[in-house]
Backbone as a ProteinNet text record, in pm:
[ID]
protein_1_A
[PRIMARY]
XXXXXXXXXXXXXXXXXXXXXXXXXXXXXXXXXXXXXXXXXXXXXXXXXXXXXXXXXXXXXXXXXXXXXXXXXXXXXXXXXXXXXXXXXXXXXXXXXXXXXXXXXXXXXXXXXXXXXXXXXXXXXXXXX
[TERTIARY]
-11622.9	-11611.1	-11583.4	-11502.3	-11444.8	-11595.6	-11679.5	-11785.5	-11916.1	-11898.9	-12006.2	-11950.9	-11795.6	-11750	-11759.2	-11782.9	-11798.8	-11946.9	-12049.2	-12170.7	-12225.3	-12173.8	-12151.4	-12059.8	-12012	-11934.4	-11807.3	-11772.2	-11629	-11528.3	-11501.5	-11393.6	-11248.3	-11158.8	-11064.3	-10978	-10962.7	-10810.5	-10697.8	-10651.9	-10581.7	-10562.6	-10509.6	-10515.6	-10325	-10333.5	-10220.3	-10262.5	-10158.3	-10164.3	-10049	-10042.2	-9925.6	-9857.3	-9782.4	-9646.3	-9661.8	-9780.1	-9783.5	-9860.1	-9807.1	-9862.3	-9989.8	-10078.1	-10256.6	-10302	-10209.3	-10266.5	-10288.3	-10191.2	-10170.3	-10274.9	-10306	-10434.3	-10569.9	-10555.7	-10692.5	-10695.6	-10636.8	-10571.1	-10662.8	-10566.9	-10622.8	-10758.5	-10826.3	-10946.6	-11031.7	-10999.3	-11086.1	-11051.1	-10918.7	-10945.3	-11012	-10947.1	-10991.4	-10947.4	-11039.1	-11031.4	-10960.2	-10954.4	-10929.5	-10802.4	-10749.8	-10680.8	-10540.9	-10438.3	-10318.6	-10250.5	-10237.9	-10216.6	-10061.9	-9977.7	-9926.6	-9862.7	-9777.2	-9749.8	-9602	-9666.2	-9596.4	-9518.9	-9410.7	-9347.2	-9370.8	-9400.9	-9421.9	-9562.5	-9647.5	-9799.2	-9803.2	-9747.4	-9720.2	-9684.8	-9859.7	-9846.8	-9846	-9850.8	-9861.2	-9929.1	-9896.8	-9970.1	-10070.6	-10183.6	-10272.9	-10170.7	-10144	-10026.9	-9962.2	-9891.8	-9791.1	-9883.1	-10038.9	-10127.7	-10161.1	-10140.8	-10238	-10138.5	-9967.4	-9888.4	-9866.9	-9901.6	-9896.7	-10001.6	-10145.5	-10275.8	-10191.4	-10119.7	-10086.7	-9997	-9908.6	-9834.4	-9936.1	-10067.3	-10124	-10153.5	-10129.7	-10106.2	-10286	-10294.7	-10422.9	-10518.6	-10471	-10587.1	-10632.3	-10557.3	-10673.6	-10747.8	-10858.7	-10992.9	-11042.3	-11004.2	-11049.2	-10881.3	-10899.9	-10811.9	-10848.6	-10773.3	-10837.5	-10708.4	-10712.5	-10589.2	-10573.9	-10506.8	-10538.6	-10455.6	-10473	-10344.6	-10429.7	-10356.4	-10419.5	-10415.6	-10509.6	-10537.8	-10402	-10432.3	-10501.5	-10524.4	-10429.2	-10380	-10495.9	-10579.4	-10665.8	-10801.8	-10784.7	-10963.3	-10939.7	-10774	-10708.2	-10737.2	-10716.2	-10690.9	-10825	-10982	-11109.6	-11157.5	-11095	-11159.5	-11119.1	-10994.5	-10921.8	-10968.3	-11009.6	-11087.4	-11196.3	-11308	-11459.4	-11488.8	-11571.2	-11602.3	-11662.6	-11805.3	-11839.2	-11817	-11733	-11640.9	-11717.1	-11858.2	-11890.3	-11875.2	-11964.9	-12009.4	-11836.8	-11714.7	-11622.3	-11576.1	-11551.9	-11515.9	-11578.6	-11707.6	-11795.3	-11711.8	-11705.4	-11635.7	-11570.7	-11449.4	-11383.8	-11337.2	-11368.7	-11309.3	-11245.1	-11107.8	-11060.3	-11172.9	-11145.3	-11213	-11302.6	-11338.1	-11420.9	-11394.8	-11466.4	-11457.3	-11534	-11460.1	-11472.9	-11500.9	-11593.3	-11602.4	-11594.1	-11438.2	-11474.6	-11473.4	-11545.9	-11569.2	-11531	-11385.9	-11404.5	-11407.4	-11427.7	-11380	-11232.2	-11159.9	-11062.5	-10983.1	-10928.1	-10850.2	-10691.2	-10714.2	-10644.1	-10606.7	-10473.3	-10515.4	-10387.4	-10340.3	-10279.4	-10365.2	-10473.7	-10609.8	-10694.7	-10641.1	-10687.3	-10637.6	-10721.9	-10690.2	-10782.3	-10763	-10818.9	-10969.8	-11116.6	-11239.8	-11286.7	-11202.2	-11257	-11268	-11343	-11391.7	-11547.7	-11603.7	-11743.9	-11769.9	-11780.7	-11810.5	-11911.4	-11922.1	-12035.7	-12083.9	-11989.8	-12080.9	-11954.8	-12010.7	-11908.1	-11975.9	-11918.9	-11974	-11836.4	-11924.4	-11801.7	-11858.6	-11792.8	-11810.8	-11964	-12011.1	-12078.8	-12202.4	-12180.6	-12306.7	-12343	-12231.4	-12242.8	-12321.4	-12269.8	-12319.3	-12472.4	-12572.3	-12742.7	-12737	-12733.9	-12763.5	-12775.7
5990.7	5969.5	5822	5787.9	5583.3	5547.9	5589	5506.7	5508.1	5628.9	5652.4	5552.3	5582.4	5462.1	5357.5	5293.1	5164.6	5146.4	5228.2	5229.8	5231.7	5297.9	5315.7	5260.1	5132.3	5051.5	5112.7	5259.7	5279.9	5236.7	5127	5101.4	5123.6	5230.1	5202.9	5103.8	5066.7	4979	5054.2	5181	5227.4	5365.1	5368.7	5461.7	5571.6	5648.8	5728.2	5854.2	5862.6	5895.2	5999.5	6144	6221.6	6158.7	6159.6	6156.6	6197	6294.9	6385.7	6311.4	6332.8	6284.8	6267.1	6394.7	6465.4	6347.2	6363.1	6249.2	6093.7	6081.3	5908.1	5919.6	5962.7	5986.5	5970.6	6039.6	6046.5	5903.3	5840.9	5735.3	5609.1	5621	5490.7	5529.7	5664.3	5644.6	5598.2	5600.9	5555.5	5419.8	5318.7	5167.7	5093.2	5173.6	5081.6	4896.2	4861.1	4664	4632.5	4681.4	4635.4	4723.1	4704	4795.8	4816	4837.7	4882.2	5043.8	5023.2	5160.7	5216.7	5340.8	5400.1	5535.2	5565.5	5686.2	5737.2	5820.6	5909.1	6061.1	6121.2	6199.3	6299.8	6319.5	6373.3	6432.7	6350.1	6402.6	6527.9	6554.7	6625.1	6769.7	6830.5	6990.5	7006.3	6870.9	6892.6	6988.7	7049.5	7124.1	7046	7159.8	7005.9	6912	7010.1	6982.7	6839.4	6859.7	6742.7	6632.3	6640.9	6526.9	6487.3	6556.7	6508.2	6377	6459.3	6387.5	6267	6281	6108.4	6055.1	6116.3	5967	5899.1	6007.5	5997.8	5857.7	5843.7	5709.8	5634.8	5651.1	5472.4	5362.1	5242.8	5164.8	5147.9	5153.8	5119.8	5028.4	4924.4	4845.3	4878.3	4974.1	5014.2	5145.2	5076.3	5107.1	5254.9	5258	5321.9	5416.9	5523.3	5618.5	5675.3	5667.9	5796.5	5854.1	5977.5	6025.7	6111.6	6101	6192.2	6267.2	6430.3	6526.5	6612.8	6712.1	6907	6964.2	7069.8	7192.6	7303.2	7410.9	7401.4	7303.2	7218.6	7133.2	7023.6	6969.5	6885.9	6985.5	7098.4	7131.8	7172.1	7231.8	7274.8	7166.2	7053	6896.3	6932.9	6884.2	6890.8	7011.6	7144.3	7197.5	7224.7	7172.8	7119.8	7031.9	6913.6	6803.6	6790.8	6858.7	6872.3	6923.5	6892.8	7032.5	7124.6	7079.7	7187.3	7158.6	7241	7237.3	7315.5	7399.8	7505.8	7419.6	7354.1	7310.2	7279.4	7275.6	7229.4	7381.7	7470.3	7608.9	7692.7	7610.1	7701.7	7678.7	7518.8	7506.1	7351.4	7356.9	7227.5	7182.9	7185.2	7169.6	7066.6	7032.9	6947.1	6832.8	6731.6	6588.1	6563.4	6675.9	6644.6	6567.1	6466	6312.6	6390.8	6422.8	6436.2	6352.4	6265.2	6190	6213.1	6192	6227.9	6105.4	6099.9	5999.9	6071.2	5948.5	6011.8	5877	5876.4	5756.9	5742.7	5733	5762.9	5599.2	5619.5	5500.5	5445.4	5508.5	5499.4	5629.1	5610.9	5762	5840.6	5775.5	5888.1	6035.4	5983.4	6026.6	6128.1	6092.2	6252.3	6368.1	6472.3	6563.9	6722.3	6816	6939.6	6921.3	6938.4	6965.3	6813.9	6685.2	6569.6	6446	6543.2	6421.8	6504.9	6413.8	6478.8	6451.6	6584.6	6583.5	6513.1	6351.5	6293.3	6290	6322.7	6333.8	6453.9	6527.2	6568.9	6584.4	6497.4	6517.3	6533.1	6664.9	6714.8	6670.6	6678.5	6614	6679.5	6828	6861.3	6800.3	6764.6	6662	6549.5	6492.6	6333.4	6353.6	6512.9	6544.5	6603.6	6610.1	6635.2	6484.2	6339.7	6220	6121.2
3675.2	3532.8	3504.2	3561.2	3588	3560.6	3675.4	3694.6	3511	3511.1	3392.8	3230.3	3294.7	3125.9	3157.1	3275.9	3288.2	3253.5	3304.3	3291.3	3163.6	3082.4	2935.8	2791.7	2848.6	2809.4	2753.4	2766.4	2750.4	2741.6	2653	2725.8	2525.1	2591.4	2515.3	2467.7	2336.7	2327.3	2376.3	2367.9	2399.5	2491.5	2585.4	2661.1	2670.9	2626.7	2618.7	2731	2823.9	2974.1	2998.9	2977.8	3040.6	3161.9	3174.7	3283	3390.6	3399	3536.4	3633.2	3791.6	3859.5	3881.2	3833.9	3839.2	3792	3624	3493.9	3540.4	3597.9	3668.9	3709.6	3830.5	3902.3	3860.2	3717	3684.4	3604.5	3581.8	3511.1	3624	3759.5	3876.1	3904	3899.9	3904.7	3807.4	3724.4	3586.9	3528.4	3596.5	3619.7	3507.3	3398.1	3258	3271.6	3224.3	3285.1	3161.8	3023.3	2937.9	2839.5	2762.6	2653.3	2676.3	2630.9	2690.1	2709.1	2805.5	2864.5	2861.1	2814.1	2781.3	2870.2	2965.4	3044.3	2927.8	2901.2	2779.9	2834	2878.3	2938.5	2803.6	2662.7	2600.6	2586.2	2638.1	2661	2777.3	2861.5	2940.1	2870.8	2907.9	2863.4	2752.1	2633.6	2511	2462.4	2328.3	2216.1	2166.7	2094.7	2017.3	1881	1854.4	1768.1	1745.8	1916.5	1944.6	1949.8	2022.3	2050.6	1896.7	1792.1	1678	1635.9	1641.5	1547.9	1633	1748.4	1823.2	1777.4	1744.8	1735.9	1605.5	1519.8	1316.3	1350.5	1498	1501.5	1573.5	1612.7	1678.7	1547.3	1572.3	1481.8	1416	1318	1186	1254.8	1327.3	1372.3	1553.2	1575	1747.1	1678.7	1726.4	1699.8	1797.3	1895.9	1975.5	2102.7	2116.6	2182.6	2286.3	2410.8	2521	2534	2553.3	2554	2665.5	2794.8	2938.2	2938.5	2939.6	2940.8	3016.3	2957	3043.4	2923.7	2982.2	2906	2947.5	2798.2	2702.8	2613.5	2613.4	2480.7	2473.5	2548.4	2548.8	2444.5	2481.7	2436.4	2307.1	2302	2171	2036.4	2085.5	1982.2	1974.1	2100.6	2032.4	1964.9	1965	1867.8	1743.7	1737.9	1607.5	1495.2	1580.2	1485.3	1494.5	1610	1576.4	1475.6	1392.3	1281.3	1357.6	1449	1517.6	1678.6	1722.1	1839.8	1923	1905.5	1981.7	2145.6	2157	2329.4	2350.4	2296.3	2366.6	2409.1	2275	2281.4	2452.8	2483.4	2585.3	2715	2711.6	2867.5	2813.5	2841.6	2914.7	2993.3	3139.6	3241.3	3265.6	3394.6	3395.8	3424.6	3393.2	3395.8	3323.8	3254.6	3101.3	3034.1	2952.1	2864.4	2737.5	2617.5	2509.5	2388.3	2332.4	2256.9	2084.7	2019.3	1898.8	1788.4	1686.4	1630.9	1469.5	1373.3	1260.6	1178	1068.1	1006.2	864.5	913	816.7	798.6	715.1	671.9	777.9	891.2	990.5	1083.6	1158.3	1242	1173.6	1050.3	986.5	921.7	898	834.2	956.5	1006.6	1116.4	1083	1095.1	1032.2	1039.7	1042.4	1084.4	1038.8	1163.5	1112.4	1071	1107.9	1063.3	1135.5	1263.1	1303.8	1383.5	1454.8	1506.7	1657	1702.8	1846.3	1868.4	1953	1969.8	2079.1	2208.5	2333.3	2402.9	2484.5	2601	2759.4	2805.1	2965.8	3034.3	3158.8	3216.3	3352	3444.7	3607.9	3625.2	3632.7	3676	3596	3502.4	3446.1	3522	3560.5	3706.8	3759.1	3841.7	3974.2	4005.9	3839.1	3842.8	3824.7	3780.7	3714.6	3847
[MASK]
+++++++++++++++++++++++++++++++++++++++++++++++++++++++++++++++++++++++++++++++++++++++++++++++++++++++++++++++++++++++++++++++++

């Protein structure tokens, strides 16, 4: 996955990272070059809930979010704010990269059904490419 966001110019301003050891992990493999990065003991096992009311505090001018946790709570948040969430609803497996795109007047402005599923690739997509 590291490799495809590099390939794909991925690159977050901000990266918010559960606490858990797995999370770290998936964190050093994916070796973002740029953005500031965040190990949050509250991201750990979060609700979508808890993940929403953290983007509602990232500050107005970062542009861009990756946010590394576990399920459920990861697929919970994308089918929360996709309007149409089906392909997430089908499968989200761990190491799936969810792309949602909304435009609001900051990330207080996030909010149920408002934003748009724009890409989802899960490992086993890598592994035909």
């Amino acid at each position: 996955m590291g490799r495809h966001m590099r390939e794909h110019g991925i690159e977050p301003e901000l990266v918010l990272c559960s606490s858990a050891t797995r999370a770290r992990e998936t964190l050093q493999r994916m070796n973002p070059d740029r953005g500031e990065l965040r190990i949050e003991a509250d991201l750990y096992g979060a609700e979508a809930s808890t993940l929403v009311a953290r983007l509602h505090n990232v500050a107005a001018a970062v542009r861009s979010v990756m946010v590394i946790g576990h399920n459920p709570g990861l697929q919970d948040l994308a089918l929360l704010l996709a309007r149409d969430g089906t392909a997430v609803r089908e499968k989200f497996p761990t190491g799936a990269l969810a792309t949602l795109t909304f435009h609001g007047d900051g990330w207080e402005a996030l909010a149920r059904g408002g934003a748009e599923l724009t890409d989802l690739i899960r490992p086993r997509d890598l592994e035909r490419s």
